[in-house]
C-alpha positions, 0 to 999 in steps of 0.5 A: 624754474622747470626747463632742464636745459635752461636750468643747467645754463643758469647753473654755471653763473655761480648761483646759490639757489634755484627757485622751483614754484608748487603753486598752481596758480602761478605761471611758473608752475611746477607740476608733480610729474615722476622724478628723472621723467627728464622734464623736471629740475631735479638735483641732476638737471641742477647740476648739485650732485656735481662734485664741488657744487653748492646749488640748492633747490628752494620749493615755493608753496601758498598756503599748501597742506602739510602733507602736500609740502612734504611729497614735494619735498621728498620727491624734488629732494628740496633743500629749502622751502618757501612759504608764501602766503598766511602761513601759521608758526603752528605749521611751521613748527609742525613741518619743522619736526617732521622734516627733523625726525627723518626726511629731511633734517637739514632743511630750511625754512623760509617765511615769505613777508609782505612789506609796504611801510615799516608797519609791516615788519612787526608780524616777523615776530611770530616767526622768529622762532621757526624760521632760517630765513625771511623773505621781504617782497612787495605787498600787493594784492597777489600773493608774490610776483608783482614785478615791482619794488617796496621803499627799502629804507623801510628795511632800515626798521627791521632788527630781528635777528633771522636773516633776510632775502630781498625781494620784489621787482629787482631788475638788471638795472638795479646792481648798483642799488642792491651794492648800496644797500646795507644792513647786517642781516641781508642774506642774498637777493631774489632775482625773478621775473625782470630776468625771464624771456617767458616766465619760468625761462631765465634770460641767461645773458642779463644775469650774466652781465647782473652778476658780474657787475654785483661781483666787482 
């Protein structure tokens, strides 16, 4: 997200996490303009300074520099990091030791991870120790934002003890689905394009009436 208007709104829902993207080749991009510019989504705009509130900003990256996440993490104030593309655990270890010396000691870290059949779940385990969280999306050609869901019965296979984000193609027509689904270590949903006018701008009245019917 980087309207500020559109984040406020989508705020008052009850959400846990707002996703901001720093890849420049997506649609949704975030450029690096100065904080408090009143443009970008930042912890204000977000309303997480608000007393009580929850929020956190996750920051979305594609096999970016170190050096880049971590302006980017300063700068946005983030309180997790997405990590999307080949990624190494070397990397992640190595920002994970930054980020706990001084910067930012209690983010998390999220390892974004392709999935088409079970045969896809088997890479986790190099991350299992430098990761918080995984992210499991549909395997294409892209990296991410397909717009399109994986079998996930395949998840039925995962049994690593990192918790786990579902992603991938979920619609407003899915809550159902996602109410069904079960497995010990789902962790929350990831909700995207199938809830936007435009991409970057939230359609506030479908994930309302999305969250209302999860929460019943």
């Amino acid at each position: 997200m980087r309207d500020g208007e559109n984040i406020r709104r989508v705020s008052e829902l009850g959400i846990d996490w707002l996703g901001l993207i720093f890849w420049p080749q997506s649609p949704r991009y975030v450029s690096m303009v100065p904080t408090h510019a009143g443009i970008i989504p930042d912890r204000a705009a977000t309303g997480s300074e608000q007393a009580g509130s929850t929020i956190k900003k996750v920051g979305v990256f594609v096999d970016d520099s170190a050096q880049n996440i971590i302006t980017h993490v300063v700068n946005y104030r983030l309180d997790l990091i997405q990590l999307h593309g080949n990624e190494s655990s070397v990397l992640i270890n190595n920002l994970r030791a930054t980020f706990s010396d001084s910067i930012q000691k209690e983010l998390k870290i999220i390892k974004a991870v392709s999935v088409a059949s079970a045969d896809d779940l088997p890479v986790c385990k190099q991350y299992e120790e430098c990761v918080d969280f995984f992210l499991f999306d549909t395997k294409c050609q892209c990296n991410g934002g397909s717009g399109k869901q994986f079998d996930w019965s395949v998840l039925e296979q995962y049994n690593g003890n990192i918790p786990f984000l579902l992603s991938g193609g979920i619609g407003p027509g899915d809550a159902e689905r996602i109410k069904a689904f079960r497995h010990p270590k789902l962790a929350g949903i990831d909700l995207n394009s199938h809830f936007e006018t435009e991409p970057a701008q939230k359609d506030i009245a479908a994930l309302a009436s999305f969250i209302g019917q999860l929460r019943k």
